[in-house]
DSSP file (Angstrom, degrees, kcal/mol; ACC not computed):
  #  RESIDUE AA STRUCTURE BP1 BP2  ACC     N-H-->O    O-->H-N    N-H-->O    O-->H-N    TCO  KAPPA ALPHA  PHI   PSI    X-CA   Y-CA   Z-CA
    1    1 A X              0   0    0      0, 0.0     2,-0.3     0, 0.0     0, 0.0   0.000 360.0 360.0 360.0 153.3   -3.9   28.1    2.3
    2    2 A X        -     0   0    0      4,-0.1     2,-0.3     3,-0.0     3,-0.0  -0.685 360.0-139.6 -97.2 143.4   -3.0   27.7    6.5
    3    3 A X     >  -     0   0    0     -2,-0.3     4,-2.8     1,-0.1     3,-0.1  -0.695  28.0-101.4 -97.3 155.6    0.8   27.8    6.7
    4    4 A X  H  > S+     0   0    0     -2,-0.3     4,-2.5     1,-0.2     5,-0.1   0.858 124.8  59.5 -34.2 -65.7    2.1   25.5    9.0
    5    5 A X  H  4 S+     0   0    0      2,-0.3    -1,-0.2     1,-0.1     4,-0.1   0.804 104.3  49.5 -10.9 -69.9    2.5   28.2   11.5
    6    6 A X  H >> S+     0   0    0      1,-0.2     3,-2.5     2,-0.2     4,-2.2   0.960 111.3  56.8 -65.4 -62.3   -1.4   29.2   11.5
    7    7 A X  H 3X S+     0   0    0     -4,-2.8     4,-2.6     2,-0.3    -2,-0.3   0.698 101.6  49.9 -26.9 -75.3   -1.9   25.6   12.0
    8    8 A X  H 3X S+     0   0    0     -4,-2.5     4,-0.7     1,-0.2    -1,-0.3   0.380 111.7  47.0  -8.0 -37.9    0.0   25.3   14.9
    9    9 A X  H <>>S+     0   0    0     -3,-2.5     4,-2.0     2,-0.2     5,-0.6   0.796 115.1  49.2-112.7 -67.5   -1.7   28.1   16.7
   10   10 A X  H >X5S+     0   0    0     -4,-2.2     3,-2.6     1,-0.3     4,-2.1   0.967 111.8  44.0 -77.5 -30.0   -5.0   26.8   15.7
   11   11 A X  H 3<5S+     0   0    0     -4,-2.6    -1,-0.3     1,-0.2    -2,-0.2   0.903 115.2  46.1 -39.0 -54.7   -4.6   23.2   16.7
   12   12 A X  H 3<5S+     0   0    0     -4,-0.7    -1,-0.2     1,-0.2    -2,-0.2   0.738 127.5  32.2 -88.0  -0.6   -3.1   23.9   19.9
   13   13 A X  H <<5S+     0   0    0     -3,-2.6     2,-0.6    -4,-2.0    -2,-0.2   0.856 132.4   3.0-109.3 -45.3   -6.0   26.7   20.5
   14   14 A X     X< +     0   0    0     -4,-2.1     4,-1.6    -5,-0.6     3,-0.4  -0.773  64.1 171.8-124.4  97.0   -9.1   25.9   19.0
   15   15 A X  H  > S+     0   0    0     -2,-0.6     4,-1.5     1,-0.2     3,-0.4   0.898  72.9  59.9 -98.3  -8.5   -9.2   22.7   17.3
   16   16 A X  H  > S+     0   0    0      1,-0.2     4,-0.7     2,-0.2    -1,-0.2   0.532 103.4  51.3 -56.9  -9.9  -12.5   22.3   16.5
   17   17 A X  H  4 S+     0   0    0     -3,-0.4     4,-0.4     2,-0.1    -1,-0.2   0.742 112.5  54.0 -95.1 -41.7  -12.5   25.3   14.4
   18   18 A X  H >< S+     0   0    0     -4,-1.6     3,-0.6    -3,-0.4     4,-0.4   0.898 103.4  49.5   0.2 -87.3   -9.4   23.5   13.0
   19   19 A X  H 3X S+     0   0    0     -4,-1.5     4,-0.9     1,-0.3     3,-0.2   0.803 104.8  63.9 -41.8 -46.0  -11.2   20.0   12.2
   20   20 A X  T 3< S+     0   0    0     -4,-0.7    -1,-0.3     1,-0.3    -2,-0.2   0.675 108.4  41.0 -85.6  -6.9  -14.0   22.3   10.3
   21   21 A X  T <> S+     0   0    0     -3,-0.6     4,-0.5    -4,-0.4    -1,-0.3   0.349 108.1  58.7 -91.5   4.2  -11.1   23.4    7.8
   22   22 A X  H  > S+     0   0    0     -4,-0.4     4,-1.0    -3,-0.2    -2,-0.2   0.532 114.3  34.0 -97.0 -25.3   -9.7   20.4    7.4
   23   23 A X  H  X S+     0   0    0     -4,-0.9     4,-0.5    -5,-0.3    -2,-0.1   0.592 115.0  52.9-101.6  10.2  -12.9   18.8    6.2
   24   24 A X  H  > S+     0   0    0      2,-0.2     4,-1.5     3,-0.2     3,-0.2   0.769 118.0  43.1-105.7 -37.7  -14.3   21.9    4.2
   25   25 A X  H  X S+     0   0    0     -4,-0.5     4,-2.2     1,-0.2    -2,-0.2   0.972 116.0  47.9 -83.6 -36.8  -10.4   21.7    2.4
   26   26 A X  H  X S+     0   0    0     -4,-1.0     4,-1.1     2,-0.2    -1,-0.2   0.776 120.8  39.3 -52.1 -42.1  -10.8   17.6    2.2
   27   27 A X  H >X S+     0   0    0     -4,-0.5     3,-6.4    -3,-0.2     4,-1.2   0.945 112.7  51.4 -87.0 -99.9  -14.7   18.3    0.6
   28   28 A X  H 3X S+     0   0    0     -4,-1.5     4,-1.8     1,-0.3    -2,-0.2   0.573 122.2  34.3 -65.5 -17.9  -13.8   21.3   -1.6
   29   29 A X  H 3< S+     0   0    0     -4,-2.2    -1,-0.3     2,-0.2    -2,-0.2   0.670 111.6  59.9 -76.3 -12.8  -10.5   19.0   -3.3
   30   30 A X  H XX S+     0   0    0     -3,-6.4     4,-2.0    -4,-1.1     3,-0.7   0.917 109.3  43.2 -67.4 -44.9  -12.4   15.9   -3.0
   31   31 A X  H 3X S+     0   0    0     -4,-1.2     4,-2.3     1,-0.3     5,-0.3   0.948 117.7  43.8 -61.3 -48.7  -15.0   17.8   -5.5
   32   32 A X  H 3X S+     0   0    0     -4,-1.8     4,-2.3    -5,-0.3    -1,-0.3   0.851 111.1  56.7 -58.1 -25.2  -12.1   19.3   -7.9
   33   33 A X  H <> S+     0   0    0     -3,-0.7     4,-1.8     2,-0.2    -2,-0.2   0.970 111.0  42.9 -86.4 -52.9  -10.5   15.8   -7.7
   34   34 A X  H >X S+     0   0    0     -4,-2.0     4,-1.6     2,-0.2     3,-1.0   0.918 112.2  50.0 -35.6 -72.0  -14.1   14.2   -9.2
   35   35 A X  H >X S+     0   0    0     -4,-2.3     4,-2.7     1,-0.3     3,-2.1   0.952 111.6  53.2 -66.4 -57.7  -14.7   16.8  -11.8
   36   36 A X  H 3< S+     0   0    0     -4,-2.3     4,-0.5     1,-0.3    -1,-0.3   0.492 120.3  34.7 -58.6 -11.7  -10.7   16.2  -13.1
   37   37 A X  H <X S+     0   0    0     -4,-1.8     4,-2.2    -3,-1.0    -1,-0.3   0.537 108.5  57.7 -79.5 -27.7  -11.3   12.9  -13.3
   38   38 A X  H << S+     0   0    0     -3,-2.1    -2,-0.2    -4,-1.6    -3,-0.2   0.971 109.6  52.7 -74.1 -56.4  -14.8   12.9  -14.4
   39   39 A X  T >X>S+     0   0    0     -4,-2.7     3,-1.9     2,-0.2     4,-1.8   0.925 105.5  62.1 -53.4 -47.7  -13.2   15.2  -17.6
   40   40 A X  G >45S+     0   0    0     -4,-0.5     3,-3.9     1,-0.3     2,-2.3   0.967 103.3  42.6 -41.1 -75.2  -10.5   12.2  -18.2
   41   41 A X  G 3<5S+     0   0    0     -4,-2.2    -1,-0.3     1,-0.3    -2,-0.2   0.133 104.2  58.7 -83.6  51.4  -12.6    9.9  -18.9
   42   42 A X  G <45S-     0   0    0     -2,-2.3    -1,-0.3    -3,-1.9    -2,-0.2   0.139 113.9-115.5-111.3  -6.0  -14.9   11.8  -21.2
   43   43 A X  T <<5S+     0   0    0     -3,-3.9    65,-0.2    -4,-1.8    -3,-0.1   0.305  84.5 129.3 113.0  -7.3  -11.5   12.3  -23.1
   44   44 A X  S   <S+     0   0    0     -5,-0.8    64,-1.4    -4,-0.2     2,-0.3   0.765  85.3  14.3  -7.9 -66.9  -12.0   16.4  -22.2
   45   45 A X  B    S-A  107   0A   0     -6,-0.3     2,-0.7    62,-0.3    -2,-0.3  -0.895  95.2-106.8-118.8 145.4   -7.8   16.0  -20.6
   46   46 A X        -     0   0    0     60,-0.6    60,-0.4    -2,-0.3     2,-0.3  -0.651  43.8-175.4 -58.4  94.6   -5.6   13.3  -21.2
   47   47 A X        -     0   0    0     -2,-0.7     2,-0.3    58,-0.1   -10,-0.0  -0.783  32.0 -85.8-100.0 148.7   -5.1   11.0  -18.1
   48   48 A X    >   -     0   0    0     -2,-0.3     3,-3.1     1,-0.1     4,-0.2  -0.363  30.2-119.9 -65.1 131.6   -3.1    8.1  -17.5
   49   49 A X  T 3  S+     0   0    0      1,-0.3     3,-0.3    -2,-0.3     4,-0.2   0.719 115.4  45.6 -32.5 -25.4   -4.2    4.4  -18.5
   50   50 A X  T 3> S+     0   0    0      1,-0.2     4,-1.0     2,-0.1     3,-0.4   0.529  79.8  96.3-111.3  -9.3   -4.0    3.5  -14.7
   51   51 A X  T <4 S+     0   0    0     -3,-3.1     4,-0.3     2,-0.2     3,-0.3   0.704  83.4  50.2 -53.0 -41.4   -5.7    6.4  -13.4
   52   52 A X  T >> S+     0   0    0     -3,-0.3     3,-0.9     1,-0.2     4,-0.7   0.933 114.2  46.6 -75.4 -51.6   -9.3    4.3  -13.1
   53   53 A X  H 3> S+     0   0    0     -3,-0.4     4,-0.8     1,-0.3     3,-0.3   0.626 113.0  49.1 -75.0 -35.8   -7.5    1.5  -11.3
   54   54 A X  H 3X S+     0   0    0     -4,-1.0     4,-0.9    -3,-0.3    -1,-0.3   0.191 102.1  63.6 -46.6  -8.3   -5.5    4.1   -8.7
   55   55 A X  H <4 S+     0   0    0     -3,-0.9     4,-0.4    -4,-0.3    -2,-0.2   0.716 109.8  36.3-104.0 -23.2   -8.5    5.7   -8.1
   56   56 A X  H  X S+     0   0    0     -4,-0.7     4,-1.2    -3,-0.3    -2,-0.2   0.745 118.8  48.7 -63.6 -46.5   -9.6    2.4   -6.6
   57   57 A X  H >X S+     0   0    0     -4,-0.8     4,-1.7     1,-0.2     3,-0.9   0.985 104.6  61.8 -64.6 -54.8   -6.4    1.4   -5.1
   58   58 A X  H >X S+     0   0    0     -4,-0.9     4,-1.2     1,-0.3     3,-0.8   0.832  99.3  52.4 -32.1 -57.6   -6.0    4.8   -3.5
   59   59 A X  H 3> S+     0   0    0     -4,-0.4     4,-1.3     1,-0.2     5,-0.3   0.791 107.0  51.0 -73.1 -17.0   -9.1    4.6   -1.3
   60   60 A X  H <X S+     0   0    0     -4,-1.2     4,-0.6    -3,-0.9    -1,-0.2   0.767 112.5  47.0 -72.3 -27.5   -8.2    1.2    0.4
   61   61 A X  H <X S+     0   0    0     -4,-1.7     4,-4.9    -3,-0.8    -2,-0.2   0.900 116.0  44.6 -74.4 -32.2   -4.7    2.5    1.2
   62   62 A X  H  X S+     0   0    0     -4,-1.2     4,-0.7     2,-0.2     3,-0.4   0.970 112.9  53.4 -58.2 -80.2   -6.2    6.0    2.7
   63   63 A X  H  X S+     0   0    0     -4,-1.3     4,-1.6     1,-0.3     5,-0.3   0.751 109.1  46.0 -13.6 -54.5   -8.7    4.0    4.4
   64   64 A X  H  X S+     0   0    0     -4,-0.6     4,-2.6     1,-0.3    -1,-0.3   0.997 116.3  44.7 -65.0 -58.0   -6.0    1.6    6.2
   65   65 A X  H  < S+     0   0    0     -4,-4.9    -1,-0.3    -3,-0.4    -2,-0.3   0.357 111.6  52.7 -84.3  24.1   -3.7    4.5    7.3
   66   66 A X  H >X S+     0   0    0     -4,-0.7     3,-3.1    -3,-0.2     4,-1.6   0.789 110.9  47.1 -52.0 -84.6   -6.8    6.7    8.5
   67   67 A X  H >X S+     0   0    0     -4,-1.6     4,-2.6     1,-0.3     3,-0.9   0.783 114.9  47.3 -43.5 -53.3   -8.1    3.7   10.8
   68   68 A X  H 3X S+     0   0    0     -4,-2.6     4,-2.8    -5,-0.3    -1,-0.3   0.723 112.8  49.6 -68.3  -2.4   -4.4    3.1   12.2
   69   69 A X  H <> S+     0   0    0     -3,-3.1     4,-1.2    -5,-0.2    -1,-0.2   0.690 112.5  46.0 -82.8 -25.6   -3.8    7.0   12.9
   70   70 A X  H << S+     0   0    0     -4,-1.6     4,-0.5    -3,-0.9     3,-0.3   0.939 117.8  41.6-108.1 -36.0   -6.9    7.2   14.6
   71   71 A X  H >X S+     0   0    0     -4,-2.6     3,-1.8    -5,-0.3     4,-1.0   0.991 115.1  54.9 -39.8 -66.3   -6.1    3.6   16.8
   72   72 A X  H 3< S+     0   0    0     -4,-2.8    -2,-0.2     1,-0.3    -1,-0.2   0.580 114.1  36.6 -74.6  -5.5   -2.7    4.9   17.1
   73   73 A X  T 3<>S+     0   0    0     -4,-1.2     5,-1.1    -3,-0.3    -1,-0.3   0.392 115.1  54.9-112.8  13.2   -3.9    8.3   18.7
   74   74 A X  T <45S+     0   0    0     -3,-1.8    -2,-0.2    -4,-0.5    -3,-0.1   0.571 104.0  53.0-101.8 -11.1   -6.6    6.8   20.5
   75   75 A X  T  <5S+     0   0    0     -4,-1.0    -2,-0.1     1,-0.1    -3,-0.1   0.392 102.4  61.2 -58.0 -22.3   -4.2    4.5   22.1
   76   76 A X  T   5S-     0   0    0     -5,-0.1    -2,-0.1    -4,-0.1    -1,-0.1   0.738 119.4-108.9 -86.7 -35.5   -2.2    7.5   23.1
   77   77 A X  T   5 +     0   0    0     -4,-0.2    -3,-0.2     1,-0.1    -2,-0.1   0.633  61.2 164.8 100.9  15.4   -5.2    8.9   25.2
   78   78 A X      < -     0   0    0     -5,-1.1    -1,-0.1     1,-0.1    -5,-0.0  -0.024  42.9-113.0 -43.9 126.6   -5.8   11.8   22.5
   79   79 A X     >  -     0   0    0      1,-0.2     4,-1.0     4,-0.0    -1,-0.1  -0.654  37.9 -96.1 -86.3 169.6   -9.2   13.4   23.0
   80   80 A X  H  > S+     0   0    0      2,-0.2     4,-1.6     1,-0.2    -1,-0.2   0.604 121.8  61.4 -72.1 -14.0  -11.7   12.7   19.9
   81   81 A X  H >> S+     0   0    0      1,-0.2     3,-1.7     2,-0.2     4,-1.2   0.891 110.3  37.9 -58.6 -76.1  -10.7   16.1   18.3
   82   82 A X  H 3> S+     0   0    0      1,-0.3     4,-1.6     2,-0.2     5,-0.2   0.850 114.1  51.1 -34.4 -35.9   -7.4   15.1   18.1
   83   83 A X  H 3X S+     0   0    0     -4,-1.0     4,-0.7     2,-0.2    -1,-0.3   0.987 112.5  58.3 -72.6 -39.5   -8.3   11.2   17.1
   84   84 A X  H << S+     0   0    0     -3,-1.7    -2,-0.2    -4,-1.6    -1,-0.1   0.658 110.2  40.3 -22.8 -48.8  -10.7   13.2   14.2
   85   85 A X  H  X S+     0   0    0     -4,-1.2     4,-0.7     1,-0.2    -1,-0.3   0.486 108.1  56.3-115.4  -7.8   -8.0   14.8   12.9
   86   86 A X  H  < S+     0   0    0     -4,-1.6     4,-0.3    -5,-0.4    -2,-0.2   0.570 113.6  44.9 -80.1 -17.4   -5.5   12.2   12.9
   87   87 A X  T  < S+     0   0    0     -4,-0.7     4,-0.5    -5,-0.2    -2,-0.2   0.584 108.4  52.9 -86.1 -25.4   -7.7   10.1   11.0
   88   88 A X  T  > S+     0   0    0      2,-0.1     4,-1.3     1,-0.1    -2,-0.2   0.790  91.2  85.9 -98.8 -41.3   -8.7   12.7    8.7
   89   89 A X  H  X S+     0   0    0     -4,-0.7     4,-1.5     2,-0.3     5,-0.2   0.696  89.3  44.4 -10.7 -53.6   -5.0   13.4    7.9
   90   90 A X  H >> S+     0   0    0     -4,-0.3     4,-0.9     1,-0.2     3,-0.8   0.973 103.7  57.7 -59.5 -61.6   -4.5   10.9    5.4
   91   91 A X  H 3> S+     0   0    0     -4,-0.5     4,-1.8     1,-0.2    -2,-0.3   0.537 111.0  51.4 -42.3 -31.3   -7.6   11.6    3.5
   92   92 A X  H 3X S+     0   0    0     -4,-1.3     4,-2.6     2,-0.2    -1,-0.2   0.996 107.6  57.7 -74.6 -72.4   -5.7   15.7    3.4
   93   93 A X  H << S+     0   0    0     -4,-1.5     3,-0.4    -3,-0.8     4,-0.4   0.878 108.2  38.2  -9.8 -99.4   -2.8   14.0    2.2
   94   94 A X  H  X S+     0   0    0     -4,-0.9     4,-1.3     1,-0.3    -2,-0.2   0.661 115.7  51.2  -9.7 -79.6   -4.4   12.3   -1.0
   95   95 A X  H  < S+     0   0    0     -4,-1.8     5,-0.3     2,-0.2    -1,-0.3   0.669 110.0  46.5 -45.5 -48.1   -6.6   15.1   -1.9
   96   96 A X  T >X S+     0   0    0     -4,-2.6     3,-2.7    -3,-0.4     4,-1.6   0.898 111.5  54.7  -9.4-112.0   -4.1   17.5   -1.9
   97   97 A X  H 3> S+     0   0    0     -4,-0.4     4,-2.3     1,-0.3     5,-0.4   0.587 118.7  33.7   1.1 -80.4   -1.7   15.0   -3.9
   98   98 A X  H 3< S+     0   0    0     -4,-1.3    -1,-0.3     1,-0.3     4,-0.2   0.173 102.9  66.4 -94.7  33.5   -4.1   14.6   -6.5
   99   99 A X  H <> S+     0   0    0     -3,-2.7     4,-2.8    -4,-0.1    -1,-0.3   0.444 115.3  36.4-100.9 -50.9   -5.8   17.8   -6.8
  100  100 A X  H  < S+     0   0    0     -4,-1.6     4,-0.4    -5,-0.3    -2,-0.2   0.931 116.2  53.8 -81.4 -17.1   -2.2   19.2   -8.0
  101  101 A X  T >< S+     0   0    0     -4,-2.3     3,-3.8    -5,-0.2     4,-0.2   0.955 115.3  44.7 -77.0 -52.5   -1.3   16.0  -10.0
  102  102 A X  G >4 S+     0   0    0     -5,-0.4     3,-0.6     1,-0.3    -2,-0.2   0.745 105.4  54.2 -59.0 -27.5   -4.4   16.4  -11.6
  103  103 A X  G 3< S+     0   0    0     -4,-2.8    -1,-0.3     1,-0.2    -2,-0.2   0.621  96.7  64.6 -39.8 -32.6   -4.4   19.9  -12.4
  104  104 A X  G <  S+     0   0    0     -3,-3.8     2,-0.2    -4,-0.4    -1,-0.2   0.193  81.2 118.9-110.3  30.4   -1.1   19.7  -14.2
  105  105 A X    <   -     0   0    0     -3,-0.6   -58,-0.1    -4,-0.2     2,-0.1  -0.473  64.2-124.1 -73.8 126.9   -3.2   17.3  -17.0
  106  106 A X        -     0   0    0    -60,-0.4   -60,-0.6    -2,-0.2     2,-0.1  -0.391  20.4-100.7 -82.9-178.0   -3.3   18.7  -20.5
  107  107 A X  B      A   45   0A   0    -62,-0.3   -62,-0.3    -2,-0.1   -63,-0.1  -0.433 360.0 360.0-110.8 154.0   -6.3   19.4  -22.5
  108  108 A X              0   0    0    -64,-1.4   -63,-0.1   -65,-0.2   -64,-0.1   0.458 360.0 360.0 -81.2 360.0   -6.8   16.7  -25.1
């Protein structure tokens, strides 16, 4: 995992090199995130009743705050890396967030 630190240093030096680890970590948790859902509901781990219905809700909220991060840094005058990665930013968020909530699901 990039500490904050590394982050810092690559953003402000290379941020396209950045951008391509922020979507290769966004991809490989979106995929973990799938399977650990895909195993709830074949009854494989124990998931929560609301989990089908959050899994809808979620992407319409991502969705909304991606499109204003990427207005609100394209309003700033941001070059398109930077609008890329402000946009992409939620979507980090989520996946993250439910890559470790989902992980910590027991076996049925």
């Amino acid at each position: 995992m990039i500490t904050p630190a590394a982050a810092k240093v690559l953003t402000s030096r290379n941020l396209p090199l950045y951008l391509w680890l922020q979507i290769g970590r966004i991809a490989l948790e979106s995929q973990m995130v799938i399977a650990m859902r895909m195993a709830g509901m074949m009854g494989i781990v124990t998931q929560s009743p609301g989990e089908p219905f959050r899994m809808v809700a979620e992407k319409q909220a991502a969705a909304s705050e991606s499109l204003y991060a990427a207005i609100q840094a394209a309003s700033r005058g941001h070059s398109g890396d930077r609008v890329l990665s402000a946009a992409l930013r939620p979507y980090g968020r989520r996946t993250r967030a439910n890559s470790r909530r989902l992980a910590r699901a027991k076996s049925a």
